[in-house]
N, C-alpha and C positions, 0 to 999 in steps of 0.2 A: 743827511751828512754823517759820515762816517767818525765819531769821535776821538778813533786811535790819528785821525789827518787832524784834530786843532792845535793851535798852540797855545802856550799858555799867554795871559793876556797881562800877567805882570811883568814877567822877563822876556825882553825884546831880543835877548841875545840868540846865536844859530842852536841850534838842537834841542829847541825847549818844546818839542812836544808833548803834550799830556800823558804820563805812562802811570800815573797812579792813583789809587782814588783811598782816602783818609778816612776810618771808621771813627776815628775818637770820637766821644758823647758830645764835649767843647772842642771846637780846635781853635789852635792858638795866635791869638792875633797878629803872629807873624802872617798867617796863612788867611787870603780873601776868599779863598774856595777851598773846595773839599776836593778839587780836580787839580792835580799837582806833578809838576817837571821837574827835572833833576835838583833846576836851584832854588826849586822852594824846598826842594828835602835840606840843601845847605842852609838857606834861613834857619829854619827851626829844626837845626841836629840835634840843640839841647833840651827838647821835648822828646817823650818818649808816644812815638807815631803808632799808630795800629795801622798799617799799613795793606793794600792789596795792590797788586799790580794789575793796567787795565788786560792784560794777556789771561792774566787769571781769571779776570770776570767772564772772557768771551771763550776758555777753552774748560774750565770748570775741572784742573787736573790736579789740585793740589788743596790740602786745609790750614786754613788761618789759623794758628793755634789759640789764638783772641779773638776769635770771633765763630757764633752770635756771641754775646755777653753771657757768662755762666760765671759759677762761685768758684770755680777755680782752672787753672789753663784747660783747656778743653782738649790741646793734643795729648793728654797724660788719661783722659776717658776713649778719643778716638784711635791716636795713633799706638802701632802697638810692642811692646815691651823691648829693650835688644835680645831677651833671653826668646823671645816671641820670633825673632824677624827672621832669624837661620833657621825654623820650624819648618821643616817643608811639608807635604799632604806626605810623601812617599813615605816619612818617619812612622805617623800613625797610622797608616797603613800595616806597614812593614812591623809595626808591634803589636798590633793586632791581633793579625796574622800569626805572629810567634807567639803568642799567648794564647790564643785557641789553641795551638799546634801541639806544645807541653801541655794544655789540660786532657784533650783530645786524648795524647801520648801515656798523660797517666792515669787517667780512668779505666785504660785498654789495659795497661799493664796490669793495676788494680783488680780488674775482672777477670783476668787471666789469674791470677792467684787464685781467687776465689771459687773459680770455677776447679782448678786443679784439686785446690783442696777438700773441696766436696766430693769431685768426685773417687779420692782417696781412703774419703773414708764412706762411701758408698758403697767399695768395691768389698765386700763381705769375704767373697773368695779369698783373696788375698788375704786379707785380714788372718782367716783363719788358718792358712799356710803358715805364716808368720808365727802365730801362735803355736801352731804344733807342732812348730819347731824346737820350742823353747819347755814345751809341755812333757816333752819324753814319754807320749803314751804309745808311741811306736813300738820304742826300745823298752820298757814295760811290756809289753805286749809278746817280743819275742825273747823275752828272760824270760817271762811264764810258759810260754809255746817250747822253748830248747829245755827248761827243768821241771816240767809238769811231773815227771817222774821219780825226781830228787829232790823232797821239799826241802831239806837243811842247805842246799846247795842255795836253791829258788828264794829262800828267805834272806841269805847270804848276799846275794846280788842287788833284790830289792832294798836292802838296806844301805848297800853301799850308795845305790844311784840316788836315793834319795835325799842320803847326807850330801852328798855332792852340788845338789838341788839348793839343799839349803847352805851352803859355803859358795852358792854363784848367786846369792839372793842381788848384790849389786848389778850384776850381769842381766840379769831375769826382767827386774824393773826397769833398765836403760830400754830395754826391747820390746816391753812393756809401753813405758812412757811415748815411742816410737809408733807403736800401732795404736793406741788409744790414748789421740793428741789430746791435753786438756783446753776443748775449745768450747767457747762461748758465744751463742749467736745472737748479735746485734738488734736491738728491739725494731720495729718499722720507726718507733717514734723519734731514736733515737736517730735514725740515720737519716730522718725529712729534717732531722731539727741542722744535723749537718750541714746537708742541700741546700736548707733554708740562707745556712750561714755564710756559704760558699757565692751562694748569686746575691746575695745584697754585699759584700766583699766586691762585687762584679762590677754591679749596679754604682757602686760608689766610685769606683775607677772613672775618672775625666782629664783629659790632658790637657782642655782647654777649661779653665773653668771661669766663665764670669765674675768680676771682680765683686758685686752685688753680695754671692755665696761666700767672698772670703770677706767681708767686712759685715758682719752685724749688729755692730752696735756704733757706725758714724762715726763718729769720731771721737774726741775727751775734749772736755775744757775744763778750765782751770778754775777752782774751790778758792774757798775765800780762808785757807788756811795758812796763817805765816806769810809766805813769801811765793807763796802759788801764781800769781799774776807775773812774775819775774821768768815762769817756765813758756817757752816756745812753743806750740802744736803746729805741727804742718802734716794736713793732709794727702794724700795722692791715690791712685787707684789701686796703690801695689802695696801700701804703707800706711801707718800713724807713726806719726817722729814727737818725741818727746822730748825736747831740746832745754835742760836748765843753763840759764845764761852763762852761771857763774855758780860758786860752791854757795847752794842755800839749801832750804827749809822745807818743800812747799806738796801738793798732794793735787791729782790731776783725775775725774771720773770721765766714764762712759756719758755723751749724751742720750745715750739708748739704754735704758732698763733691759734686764735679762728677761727670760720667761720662765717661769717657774717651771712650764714642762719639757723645757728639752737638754740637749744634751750642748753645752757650747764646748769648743776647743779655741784655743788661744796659744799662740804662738810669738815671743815673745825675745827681741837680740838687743844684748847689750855692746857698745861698741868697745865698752873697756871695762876690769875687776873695779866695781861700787868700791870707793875709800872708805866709807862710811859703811851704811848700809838703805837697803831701798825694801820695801813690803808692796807685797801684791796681794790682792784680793779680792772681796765683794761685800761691799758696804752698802748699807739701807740707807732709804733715801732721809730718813733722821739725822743720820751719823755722818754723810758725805761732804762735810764740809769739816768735820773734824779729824786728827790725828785717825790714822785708820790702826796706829798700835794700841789703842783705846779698846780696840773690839780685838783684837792680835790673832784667838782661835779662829776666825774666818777669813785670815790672809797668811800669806806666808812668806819670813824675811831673807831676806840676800845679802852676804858680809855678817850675819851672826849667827851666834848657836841660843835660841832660846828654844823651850819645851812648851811656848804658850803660840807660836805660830807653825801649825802644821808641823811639828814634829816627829811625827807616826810614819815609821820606815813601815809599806808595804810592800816592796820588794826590793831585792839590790844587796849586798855586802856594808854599804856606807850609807849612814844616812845621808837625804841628800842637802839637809842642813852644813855638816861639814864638808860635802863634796864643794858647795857655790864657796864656802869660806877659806879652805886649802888652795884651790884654784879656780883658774878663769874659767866658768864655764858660759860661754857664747849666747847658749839658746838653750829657751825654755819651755816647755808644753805644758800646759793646765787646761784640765776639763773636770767640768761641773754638773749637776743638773740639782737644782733647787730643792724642788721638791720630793727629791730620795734624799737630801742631807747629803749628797757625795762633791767633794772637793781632794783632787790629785795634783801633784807636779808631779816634773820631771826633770831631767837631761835630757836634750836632745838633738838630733835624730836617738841618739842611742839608748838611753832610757834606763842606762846602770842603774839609778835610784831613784825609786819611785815612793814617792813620800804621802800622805794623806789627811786628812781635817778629822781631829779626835772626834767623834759626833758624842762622845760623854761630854765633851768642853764649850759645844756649842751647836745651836740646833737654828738651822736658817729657817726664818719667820712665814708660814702661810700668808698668802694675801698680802704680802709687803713688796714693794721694789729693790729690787738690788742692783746695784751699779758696781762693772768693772773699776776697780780704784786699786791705782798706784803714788805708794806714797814715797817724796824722796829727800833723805835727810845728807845735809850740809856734804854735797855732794856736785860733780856735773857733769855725771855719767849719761850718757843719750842713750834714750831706751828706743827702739822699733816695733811696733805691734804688727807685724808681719800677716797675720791671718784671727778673725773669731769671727768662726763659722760654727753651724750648726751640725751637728755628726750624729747618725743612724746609732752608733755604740759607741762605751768606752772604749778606748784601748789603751786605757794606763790600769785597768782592774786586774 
């Protein structure tokens, strides 16, 4: 018998066929079965139902956001992003395509210089046409030929041409500089290390990228510092949300240790300028439940100007201690790697100020754990950890 034909066997009323079947773990003693018509949805509206409809079971064209059971809604791992859903194939195609096209385009122009100018200065002939232009062994040649016979005349001449020589010395060298380019040829090593740098540049390019490569280090929970229990984490496959309830105290780490050998980048949105101020960092797994301004050279703060967090302008006009303090800046990029001692912020995308971790001030530990930690003072700024992934290179150096 076909089960979309039964009815249901507690509501006698017309149209109470079976159209849904209820995943809940318990269901709720309003409900005798788990096989349910419109008015057992009315009984218990004030439950919250995990619901399939039975069309759904038999035509399999659609996903339950709740179901099987996982740690968190399953549509936010399967279904995919709105920035995702107007992605068409023809896009990455069509970029492709244009980015072969410009490489293609400028390696030909590239070689084409190269080749010209080789063979420029190849061409000897010319070269020394050039030259003996500027050389006057010609006209030397026929001063001496017309006055071979008058040396007072003949000494007269040569002397003139040659002062003359010497009062075009500007002249001389411009035509000079022209024929004998001062060029320098490029080592083999130097030009693989190029190449080298150009396809891993290539290699890194993804327009799709698994959310797995943009989260690694899980998620944060909450320290047992102050009023740390009071801050909200909410997870998603696109995000960590860092939610203080209310203006307080409290300090939030990575569940995931870094690794001492690679390169993390961390990308980092605040939804509005810190009233206070907020530090970021990487705390040992000793210190993680303490004040992370405790340790101050191995984070860097937001809303102050001190000299003991990251204060070391490595590039930019402002440091970028006063740039977060002046104004609002959005978004953050740090990259790390443990074991060279390197610790960078930024602004970003733009990256006016790039700031650095004194390594006189503080020298991150061998053989220790370190945990992302953000510390946030009487404040309820929401932070976003938008991306910390692992990267091939700096690019805050």
């Amino acid at each position: 018998m076909n089960i979309l034909d039964n009815f249901c066997s507690i509501h006698q009323e017309e149209n109470n066929q079976i159209q849904f079947f209820c995943l809940n773990e318990e269901i709720p003693e309003e409900l005798k079965s788990r096989l349910l018509c419109n008015y057992c949805l009315e009984d218990a509206n004030k439950h919250r139902l995990i619901l399939v409809s039975m069309h759904r079971l038999k035509n399999n064209n659609r996903i339950v956001s709740q179901w099987p059971p996982t740690f968190q809604d399953i549509s936010q791992s399967i279904l995919l992003p709105e920035n995702l859903s107007k992605l068409k194939i023809s896009y990455i195609e069509e970029y492709y395509e244009n980015f072969k096209k410009q490489i293609c385009e400028q390696l030909e122009l590239q070689k084409k210089q190269d080749m010209m100018a080789i063979s420029q200065m190849l061409d000897y002939e010319g070269i020394l046409n050039k030259y003996n232009e500027i050389s006057s062994f010609s006209q030397i040649q026929n001063i001496i030929e017309y006055n071979k016979n008058s040396p007072s005349t003949l000494e007269q001449q040569l002397n003139e041409l040659i002062k003359q020589k010497y009062l075009d010395i500007d002249k001389n060298q411009l035509i000079i500089d022209s024929i004998f380019q001062n060029v320098t040829v490029m080592q083999e090593q130097e030009l693989q290390f190029i190449q080298n740098d150009i396809l891993q540049k290539i290699r890194s390019i993804q327009i799709l990228q698994k959310s797995s490569t943009l989260n690694q280090i899980g998620s944060m929970v909450q320290s047992t510092f102050k009023e740390s229990n009071k801050i909200k984490i909410k997870t998603s496959a696109c995000k960590i949300q860092i939610c203080p309830s209310q203006l307080l105290c409290g300090q939030v780490y990575s569940i995931k240790p870094i690794r001492q050998d690679k390169i993390y980048q961390f990308i980092i949105e605040f939804d509005k300028k810190p009233q206070n101020y907020i530090c970021v960092g990487f705390e040992e797994e000793d210190h993680k439940n303490r004040h992370l301004g405790n340790q101050g050279r191995n984070s860097f703060i937001i809303g102050q100007v001190n000299s003991s967090f990251c204060s070391q302008l490595l590039k930019g006009n402002k440091n970028l201690q006063d740039l977060v303090t002046e104004q609002f800046v959005k978004y953050l990029v740090i990259e790390v790697k443990l074991n060279e001692n390197k610790f960078y912020i930024s602004d970003f995308p733009n990256r006016t100020s790039i700031n650095c971790m004194n390594q006189t001030q503080y020298q991150f530990k061998a053989n220790t754990d370190y945990y992302f930690t953000i510390q946030i003072n009487n404040q309820d700024t929401q932070i976003h950890i938008l991306s910390s992934k692992i990267i091939h290179q700096f690019t805050l150096e």
